[in-house]
TORTI-626930 format. One line per 5 residues: number of its first residue (from 1); for each residue x, y, z of N, C-alpha, C. Coordinates in steps of 0.05 Angstrom, whole numbers, plus 5000, padded with zeros to 4 digits. Each point is the difference from the previous one (the first is absolute). Example, Ala and Ser with C-alpha at 12.3 -4.5 7.8 and 13.67 -1.06 7.14 Angstrom:
1	5264/4886/5156/4982/5024/5000/5018/5024/5000 ~ 4993/5021/4986/5016/5024/5001/4985/5022/5014
This chain:
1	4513/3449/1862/5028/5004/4993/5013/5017/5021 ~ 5033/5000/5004/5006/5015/5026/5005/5023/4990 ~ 5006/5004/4984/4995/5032/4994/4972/5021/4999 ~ 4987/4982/4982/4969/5010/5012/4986/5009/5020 ~ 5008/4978/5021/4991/4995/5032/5025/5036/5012
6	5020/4991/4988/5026/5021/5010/4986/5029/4996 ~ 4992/5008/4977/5000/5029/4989/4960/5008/5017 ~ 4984/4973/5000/4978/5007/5004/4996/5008/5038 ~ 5021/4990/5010/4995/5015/5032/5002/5018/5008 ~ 5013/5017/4986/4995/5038/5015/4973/5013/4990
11	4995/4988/4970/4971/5014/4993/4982/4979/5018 ~ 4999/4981/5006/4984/4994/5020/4996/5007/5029 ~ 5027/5013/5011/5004/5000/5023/4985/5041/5006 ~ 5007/5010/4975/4981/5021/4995/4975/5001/5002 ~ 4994/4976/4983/4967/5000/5000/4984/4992/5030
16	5019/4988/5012/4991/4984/5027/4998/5041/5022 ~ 5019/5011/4996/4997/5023/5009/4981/5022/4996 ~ 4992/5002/4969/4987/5024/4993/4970/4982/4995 ~ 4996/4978/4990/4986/4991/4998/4968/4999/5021 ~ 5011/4998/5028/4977/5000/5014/4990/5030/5013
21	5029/5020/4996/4994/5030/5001/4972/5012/4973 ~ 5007/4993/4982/4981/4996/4972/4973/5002/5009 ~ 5003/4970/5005/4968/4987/5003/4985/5010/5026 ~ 5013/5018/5022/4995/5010/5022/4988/5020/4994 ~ 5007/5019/4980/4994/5018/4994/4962/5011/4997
26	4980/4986/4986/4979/4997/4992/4983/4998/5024 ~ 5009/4983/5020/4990/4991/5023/5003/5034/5016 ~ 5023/5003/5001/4999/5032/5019/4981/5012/4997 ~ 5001/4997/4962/4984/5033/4979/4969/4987/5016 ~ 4999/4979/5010/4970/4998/5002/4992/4995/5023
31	5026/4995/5025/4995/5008/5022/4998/5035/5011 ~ 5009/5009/4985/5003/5035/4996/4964/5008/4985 ~ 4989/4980/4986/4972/5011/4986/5015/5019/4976 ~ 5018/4988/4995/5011/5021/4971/4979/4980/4985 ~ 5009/4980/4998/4989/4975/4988/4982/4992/5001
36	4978/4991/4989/4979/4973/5014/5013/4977/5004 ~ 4986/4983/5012/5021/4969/5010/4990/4988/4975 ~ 4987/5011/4985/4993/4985/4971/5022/5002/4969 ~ 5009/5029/5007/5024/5015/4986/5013/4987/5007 ~ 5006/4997/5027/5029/4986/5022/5009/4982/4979
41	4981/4982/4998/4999/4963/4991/5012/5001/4982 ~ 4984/5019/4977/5003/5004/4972/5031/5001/5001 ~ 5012/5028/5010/5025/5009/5005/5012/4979/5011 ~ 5005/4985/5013/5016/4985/5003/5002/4980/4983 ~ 4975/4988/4995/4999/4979/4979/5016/5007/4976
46	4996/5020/4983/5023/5011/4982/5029/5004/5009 ~ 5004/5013/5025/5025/5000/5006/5017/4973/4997 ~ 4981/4980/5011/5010/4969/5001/5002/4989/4971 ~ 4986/5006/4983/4995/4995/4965/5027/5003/4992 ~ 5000/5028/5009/5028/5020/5000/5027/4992/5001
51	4998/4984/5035/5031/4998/5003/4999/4967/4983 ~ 4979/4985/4999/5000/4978/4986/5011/4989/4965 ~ 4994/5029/4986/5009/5008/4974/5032/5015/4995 ~ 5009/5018/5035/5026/4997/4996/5011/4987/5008 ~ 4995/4975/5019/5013/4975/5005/5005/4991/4971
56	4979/4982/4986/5001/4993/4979/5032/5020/4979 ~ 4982/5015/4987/5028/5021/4994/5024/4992/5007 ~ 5003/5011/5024/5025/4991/5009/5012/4972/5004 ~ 4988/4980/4994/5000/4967/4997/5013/5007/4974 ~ 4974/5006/4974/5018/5001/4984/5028/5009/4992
61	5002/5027/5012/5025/5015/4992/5019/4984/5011 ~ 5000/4989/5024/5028/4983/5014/4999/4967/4982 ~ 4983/4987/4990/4998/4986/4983/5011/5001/4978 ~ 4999/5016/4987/5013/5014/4972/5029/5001/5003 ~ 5003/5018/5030/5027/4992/5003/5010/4985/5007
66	4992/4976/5013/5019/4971/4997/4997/4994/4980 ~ 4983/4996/4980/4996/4987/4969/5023/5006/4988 ~ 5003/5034/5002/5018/5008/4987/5029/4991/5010 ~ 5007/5001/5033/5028/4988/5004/5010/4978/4993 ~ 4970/4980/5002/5006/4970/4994/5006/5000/4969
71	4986/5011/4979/5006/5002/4965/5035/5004/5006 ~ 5002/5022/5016/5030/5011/5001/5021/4982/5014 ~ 4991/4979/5017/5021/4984/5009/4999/4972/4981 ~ 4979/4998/4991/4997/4974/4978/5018/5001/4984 ~ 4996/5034/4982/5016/5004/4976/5033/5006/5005
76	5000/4996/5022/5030/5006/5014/5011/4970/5003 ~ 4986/4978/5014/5000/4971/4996/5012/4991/4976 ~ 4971/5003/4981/5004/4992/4978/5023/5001/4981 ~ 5009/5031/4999/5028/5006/4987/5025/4987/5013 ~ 4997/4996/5038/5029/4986/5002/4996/4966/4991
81	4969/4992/4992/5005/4982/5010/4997/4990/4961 ~ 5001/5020/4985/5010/4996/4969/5030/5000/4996 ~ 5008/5021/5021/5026/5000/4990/5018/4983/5020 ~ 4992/4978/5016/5009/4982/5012/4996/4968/4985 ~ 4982/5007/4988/4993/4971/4982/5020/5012/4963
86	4999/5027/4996/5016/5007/4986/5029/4987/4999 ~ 5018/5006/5026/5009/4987/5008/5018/4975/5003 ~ 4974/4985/5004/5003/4970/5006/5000/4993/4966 ~ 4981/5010/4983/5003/4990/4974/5029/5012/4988 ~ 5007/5016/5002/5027/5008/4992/5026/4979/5003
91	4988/4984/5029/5025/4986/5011/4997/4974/4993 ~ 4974/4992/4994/4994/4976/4985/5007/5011/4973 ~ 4999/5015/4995/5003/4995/4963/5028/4998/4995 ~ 5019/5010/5020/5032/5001/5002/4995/4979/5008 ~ 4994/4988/5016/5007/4969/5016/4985/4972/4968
96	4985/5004/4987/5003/4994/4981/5008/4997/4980 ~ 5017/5030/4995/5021/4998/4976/5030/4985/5013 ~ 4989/4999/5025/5036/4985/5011/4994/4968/4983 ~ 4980/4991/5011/4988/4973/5000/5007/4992/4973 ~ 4991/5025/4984/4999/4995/4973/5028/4995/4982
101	5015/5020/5019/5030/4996/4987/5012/4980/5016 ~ 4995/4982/5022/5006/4980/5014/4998/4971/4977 ~ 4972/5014/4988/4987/4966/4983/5012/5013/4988 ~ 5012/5024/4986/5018/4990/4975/5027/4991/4995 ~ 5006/5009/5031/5032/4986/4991/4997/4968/5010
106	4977/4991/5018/4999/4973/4992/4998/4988/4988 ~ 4980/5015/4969/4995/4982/4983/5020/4998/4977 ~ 5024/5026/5002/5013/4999/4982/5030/4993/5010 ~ 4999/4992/5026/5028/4982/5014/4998/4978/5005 ~ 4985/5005/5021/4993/4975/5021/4985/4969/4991
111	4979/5016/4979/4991/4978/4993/5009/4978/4980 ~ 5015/5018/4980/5014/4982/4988/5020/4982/5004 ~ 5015/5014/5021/5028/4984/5012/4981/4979/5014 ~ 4973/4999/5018/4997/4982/5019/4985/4977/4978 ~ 4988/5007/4975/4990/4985/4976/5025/4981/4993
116	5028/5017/4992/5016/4985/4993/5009/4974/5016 ~ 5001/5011/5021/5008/4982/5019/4979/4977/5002 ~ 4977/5005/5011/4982/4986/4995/4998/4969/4971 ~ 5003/5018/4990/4998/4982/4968/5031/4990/5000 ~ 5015/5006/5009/5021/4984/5001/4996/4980/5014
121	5003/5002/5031/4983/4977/5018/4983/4975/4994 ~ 4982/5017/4979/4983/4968/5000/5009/4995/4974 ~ 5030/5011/4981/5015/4983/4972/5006/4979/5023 ~ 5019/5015/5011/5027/4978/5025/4982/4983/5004 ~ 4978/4999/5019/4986/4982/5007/4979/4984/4985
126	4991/5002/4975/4991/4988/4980/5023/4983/4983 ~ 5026/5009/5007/5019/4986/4983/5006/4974/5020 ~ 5000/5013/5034/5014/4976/5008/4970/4974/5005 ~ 4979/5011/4992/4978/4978/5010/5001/4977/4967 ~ 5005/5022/4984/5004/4981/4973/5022/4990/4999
131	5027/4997/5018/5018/4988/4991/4995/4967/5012 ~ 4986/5012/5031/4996/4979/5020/4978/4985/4983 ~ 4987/5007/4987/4975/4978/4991/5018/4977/4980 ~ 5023/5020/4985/5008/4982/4984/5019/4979/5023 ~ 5018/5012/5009/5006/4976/5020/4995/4985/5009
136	4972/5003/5005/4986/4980/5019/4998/4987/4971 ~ 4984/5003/4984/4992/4987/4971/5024/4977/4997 ~ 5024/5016/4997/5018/4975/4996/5012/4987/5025 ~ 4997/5004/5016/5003/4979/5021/4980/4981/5005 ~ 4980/5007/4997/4984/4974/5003/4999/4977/4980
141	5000/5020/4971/5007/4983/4977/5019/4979/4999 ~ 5029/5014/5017/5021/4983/4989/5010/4973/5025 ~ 4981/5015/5020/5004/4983/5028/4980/4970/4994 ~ 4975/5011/4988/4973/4984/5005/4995/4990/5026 ~ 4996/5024/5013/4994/5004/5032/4971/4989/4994
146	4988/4996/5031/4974/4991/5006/4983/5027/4982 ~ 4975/4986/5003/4977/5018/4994/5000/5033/5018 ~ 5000/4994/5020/5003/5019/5026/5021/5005/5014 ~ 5013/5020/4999/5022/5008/5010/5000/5029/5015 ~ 5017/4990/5023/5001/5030/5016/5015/5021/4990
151	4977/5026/5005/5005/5028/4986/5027/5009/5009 ~ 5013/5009/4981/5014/5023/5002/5002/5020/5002 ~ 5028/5023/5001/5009/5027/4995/4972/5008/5034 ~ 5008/5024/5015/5001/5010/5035/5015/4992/5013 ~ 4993/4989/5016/5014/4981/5013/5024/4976/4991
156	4992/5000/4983/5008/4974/4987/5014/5004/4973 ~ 5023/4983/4997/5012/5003/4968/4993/5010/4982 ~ 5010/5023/4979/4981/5008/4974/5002/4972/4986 ~ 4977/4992/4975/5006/4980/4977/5039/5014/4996 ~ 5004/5014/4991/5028/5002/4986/5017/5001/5015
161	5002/4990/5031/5022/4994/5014/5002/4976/4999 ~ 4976/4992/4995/4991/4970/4998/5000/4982/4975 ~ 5003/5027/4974/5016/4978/4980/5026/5002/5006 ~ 5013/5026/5007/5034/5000/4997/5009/4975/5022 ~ 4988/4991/5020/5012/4979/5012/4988/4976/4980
166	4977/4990/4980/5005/4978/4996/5015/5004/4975 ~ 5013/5020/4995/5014/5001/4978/5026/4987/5004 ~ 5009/5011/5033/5031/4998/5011/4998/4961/5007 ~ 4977/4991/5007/5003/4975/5005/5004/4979/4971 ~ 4985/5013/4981/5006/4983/4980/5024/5002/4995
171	5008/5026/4996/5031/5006/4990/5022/4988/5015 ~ 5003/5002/5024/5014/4987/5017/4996/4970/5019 ~ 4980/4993/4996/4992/4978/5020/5016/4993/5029 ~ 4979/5016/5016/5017/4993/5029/4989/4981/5010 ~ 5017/4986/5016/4989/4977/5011/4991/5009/5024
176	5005/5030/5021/4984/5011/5014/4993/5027/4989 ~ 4975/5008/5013/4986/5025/4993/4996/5011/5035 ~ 5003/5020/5008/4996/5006/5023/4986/5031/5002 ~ 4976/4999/5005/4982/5022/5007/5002/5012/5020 ~ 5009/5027/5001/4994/5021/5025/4967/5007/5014
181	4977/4986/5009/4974/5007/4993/4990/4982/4983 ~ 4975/4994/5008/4985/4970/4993/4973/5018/4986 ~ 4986/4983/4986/4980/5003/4982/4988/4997/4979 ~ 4984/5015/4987/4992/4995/4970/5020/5004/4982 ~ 5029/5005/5014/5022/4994/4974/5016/4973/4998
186	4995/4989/5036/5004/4974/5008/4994/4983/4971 ~ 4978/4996/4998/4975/4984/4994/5015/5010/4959 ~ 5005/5017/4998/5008/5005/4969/5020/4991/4994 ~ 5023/5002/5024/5031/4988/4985/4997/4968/5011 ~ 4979/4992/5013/5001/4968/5002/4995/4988/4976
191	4980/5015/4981/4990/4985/4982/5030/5010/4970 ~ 5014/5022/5007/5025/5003/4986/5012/4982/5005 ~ 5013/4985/5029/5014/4986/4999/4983/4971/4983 ~ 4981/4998/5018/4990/4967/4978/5008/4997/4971 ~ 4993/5031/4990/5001/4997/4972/5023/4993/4985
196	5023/5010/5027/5022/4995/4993/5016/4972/4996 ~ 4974/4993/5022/5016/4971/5007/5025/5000/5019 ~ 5004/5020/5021/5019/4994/5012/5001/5032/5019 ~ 5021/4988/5030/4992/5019/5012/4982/5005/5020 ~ 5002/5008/5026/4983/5007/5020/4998/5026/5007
201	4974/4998/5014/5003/5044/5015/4995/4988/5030 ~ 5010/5016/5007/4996/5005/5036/4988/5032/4998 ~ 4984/5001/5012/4992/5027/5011/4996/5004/5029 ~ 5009/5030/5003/5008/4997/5035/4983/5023/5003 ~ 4975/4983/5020/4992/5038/5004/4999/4995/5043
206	4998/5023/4997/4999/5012/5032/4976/4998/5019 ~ 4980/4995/4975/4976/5000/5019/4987/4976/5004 ~ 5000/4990/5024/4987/4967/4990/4978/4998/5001 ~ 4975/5022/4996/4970/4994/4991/5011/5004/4966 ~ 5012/5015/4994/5005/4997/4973/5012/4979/4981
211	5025/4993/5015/5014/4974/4994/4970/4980/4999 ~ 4983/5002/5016/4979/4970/4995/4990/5018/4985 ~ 4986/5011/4998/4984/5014/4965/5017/4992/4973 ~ 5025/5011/5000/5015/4989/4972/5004/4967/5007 ~ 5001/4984/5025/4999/4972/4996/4978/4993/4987
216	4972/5011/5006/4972/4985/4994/4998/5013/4964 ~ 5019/5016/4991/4990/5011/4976/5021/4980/4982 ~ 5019/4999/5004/5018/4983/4984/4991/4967/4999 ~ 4995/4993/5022/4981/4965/4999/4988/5007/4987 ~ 4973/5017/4998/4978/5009/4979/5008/4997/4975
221	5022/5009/4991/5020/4995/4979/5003/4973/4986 ~ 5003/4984/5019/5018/4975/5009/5035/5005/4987 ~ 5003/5025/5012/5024/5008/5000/5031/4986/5028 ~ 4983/4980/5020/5023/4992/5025/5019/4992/4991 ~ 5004/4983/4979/5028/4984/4994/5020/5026/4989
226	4988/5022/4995/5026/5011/4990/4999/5031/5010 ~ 4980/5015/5010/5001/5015/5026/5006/4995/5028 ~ 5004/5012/5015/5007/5000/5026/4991/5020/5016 ~ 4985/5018/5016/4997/5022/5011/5009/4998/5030 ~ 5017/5012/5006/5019/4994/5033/5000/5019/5016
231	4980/4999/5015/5005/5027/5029/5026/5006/5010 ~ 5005/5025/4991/5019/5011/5016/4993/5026/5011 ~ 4997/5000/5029/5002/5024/5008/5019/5019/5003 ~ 4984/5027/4996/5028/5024/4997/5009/4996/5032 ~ 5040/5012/4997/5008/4999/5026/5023/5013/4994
236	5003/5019/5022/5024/5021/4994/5027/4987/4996 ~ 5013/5011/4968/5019/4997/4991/5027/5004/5006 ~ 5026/4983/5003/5025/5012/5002/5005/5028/4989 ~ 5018/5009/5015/5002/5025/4990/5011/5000/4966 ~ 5018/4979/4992/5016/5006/4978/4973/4985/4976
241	4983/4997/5014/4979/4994/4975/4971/5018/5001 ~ 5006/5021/5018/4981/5015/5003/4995/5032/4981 ~ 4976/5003/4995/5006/5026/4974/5011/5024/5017 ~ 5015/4996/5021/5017/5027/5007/5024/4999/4991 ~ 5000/5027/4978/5023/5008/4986/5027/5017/5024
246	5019/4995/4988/5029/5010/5017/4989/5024/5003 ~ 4993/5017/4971/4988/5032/5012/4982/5001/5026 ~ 4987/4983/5007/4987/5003/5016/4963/5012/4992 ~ 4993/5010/4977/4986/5000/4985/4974/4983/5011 ~ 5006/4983/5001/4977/4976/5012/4999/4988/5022
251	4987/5010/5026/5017/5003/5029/4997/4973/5015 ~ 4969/4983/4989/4998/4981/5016/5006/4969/4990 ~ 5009/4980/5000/4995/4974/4982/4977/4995/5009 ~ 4983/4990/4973/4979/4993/4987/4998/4972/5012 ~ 4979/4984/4997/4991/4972/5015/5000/4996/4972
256	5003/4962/4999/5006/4993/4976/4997/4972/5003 ~ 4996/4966/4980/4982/4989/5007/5030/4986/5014 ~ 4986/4973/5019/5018/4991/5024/5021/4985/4977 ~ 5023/5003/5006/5017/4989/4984/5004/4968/5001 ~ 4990/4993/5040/5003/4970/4991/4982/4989/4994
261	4972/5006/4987/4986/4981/4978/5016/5001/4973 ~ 5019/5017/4990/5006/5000/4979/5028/4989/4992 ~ 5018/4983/5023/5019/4996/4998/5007/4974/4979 ~ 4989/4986/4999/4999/4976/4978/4990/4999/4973 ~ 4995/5031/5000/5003/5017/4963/5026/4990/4994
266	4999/4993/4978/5024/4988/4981/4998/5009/4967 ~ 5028/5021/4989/4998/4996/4973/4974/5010/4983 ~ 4992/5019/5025/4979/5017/4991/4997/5013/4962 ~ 4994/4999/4981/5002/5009/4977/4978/5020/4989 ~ 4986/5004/5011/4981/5023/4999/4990/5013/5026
271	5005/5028/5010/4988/5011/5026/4982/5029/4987 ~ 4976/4993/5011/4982/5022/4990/4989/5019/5032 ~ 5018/5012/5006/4992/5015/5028/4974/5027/4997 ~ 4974/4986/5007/4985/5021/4991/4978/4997/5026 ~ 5032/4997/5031/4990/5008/5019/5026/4994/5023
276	4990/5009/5022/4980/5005/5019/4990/5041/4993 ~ 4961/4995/5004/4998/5022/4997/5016/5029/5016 ~ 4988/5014/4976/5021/5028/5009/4996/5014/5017 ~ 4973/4989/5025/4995/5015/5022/5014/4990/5023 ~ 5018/4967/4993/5011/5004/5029/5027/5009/5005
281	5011/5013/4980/5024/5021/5003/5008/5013/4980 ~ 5031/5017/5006/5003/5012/4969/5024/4982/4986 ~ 4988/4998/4977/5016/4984/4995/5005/4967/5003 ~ 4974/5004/5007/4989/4960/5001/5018/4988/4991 ~ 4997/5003/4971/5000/4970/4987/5043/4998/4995
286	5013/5022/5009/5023/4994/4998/5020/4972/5009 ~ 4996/4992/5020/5004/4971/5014/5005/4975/4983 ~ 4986/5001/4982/4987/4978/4978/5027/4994/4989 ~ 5024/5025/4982/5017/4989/4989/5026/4997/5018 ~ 5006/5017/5023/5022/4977/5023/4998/4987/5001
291	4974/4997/5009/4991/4968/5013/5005/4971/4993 ~ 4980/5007/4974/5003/4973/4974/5018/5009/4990 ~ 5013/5011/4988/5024/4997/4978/5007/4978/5007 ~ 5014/4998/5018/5022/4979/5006/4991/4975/4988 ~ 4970/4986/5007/4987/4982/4997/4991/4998/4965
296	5003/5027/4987/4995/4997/4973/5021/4982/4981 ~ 4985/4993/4984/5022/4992/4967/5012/5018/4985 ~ 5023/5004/4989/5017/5013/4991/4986/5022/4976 ~ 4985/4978/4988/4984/5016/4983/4974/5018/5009 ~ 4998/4988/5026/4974/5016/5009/4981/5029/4985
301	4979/5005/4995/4983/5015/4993/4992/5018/5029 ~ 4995/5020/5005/4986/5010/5012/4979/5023/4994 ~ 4973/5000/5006/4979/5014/4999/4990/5021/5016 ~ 4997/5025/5002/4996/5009/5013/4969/5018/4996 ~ 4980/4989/5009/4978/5018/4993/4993/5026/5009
306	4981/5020/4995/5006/5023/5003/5020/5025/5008 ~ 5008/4998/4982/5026/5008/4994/4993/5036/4988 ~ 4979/4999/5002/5000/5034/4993/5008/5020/5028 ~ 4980/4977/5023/5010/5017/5022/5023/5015/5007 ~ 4997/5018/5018/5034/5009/5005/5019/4977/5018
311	4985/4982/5017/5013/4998/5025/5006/4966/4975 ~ 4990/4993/4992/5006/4976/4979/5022/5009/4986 ~ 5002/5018/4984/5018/5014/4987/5030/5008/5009 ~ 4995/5006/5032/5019/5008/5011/5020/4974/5011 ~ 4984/4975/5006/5015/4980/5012/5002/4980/4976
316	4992/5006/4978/5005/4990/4973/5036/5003/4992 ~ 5003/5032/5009/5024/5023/4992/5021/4983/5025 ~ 4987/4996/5021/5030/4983/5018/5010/4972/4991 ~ 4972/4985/4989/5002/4977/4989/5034/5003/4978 ~ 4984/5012/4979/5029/5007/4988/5031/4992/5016
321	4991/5027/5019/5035/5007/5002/5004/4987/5015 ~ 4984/4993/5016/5012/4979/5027/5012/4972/4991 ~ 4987/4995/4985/4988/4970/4990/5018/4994/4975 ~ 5008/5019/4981/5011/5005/4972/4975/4990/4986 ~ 4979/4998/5000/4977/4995/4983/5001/5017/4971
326	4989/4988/4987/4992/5015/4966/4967/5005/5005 ~ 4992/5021/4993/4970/4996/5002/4995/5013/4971 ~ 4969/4995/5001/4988/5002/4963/4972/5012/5017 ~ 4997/5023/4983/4972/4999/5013/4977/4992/4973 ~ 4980/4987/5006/4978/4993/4986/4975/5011/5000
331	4991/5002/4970/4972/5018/5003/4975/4992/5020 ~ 4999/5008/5021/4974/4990/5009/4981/5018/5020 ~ 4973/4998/5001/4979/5010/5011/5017/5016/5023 ~ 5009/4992/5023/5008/4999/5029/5032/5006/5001 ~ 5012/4998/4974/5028/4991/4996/5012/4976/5008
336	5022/4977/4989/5018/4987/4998/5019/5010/4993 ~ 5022/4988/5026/5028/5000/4989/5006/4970/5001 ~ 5018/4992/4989/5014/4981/4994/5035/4991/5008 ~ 5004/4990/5016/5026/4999/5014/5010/4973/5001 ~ 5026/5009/4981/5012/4964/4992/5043/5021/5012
341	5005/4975/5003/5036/5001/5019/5015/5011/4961 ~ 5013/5007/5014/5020/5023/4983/5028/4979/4983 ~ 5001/4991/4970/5011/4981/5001/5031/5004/5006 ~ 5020/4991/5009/5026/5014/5006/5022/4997/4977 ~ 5010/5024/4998/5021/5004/4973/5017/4968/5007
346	5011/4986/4977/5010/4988/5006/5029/5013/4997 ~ 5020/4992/5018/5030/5010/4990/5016/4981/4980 ~ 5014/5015/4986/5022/4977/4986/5019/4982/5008 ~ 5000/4982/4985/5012/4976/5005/5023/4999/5002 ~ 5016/4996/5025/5021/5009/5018/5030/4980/4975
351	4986/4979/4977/5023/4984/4991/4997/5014/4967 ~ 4985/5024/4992/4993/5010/4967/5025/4999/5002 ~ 4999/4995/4968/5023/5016/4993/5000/5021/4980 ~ 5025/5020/5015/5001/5022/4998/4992/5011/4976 ~ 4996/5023/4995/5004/5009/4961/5019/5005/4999
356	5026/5000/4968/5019/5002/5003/5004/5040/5004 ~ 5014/5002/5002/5011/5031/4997/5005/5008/4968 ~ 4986/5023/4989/5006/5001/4978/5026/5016/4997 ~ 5013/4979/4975/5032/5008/4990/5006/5030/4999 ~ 5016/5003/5009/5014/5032/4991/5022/4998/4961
């Protein structure tokens, strides 16, 4: 130990001094004949016993005293290093009671509001999966569609956008149907119209790997005589049919499908715009009622699918005012609105005759 080694070198450095003066001594007494060289031996031999037993000695005594410094620096250790772990448990036991009052106001705020919510979520969405089953239930029932029919509701039409259009076809019978977007709703209002007995759809979509997908699904059908699916590719719109509002609100016109595939639309009586998707501008699908109106029937229907959105919602709201439209909105998964022409007051008949004036 370095303290050991530390305290034991001056008594060594002593003994190295007096030590061989000592043992010299015996040798004199018996070079002098005080001594015999037989005494000499003796005498020194004990002297050496001698300094050998206070070496020892003194081993111990400097031993004792590191024992003792080291007890004394241990127990000096030990206490900082109780009242450092003292301490640390103090700050854990506070850092625990935080924790503890953390889980309580979670369990008595947070969790309930995020429960509520929760359990609300999957009512909403347990209600809208049971409304769609029944939809589908009676659409197939009342259509007597094939065995196999392409899925709905993602991508694709909920069942209940898909009865409220075969509802509007029975009710009204158009002799055209014209689809914004081709698909598994294609394929549903073909077999509306058959049922009807009258009436065609055109559907216009933009993509022509898709356009041949809804072609090969509707033959599958044997839906051709009264479907149609017509490539039109999107292509940037006139300005006065583009979803840029006067505010300026909506800065760029939107691409929209080519207008001259669609020019020999005639007398249109049902338009269900439930496209072009909403990623290739804002305000896509606005184009649809400039465009066609003109080409529509007086009575015309219009459809507009997802209609909860904002940006649907919002060019729903120009439809109106621009347009004088009436809209209805209808319960559905995604939302429907419904957009039919505003009927006009009639004025009175320029030859009535008058009421008289009552007598004085």
């Amino acid at each position: 130990m370095p303290s050991l080694r530390r305290r034991a070198k001056p008594l060594l450095a002593v003994g190295a001094v007096l030590g061989p003066a000592v043992l010299a001594v015996p040798a004199v007494l018996g070079a002098l004949a005080v001594l015999s060289w037989a005494e000499a031996v003796i005498a020194t031999a004990v002297l050496l016993l001698g300094a050998l037993v206070c070496g020892l000695a003194a081993g111990l005594w400097l031993l004792r005293r590191s024992v003792l410094a080291l007890a004394t620096s241990v127990s000096g250790h030990t206490r900082k290093v109780t009242e450092v772990l003292g301490q640390d448990r103090l700050e854990i036991a506070r850092s625990l009671e935080e924790v503890g009052e953390r889980l309580t106001r979670i369990q008595d705020h947070a969790l309930p509001k995020t429960s509520r919510e929760i359990q609300r979520a999957v009512t909403v969405q347990g209600r809208h999966d049971y409304e769609q089953q029944v939809a589908w239930a009676e659409l197939r029932e009342y259509l007597d569609v094939a065995p196999f029919m392409p899925p709905l509701r993602g991508w694709a039409a909920s069942p209940d956008v898909l009865r409220l259009l075969v509802r509007l076809i029975d009710r009204h019978r158009p002799e055209l149907v014209v689809e914004c977007g081709s698909g598994a709703s294609s394929v549903w209002i073909g077999y509306a119209l058959r049922r009807a007995g009258t009436g065609r759809l055109v559907a216009v979509e933009h993509e022509a790997r898709y356009a041949e997908l809804s072609r090969d699904l509707v033959a599958a059908h044997g839906l051709d005589d009264v479907v149609e699916v017509r490539h039109a590719p999107l292509t940037e719109v006139k300005a006065e049919l583009s979803g840029a509002d006067p505010e300026g609100t909506v800065e760029s016109a939107p691409l929209w499908y080519d207008l001259s595939r669609l020019n020999d639309l005639d007398r249109i009586g049902l338009l269900f715009v439930d496209g072009p998707p909403q990623a290739t501008g804002e305000q896509a699908r606005h184009p649809a009622v400039p465009a066609l109106l003109p080409q529509c029937a007086d009575d015309v229907v219009i459809v507009l699918d997802d209609a909860d959105r904002p940006d649907e919602r919002a060019l729903g709201d120009r439809w109106v005012v621009e347009h004088r439209l009436h809209r209805t909105e209808e319960p559905a998964e995604k939302g429907a609105h419904v957009f039919t022409r505003r009927v006009p007051a009639v004025p009175p008949a320029s030859n009535a005759v008058p009421e008289p004036e009552p007598s004085t």
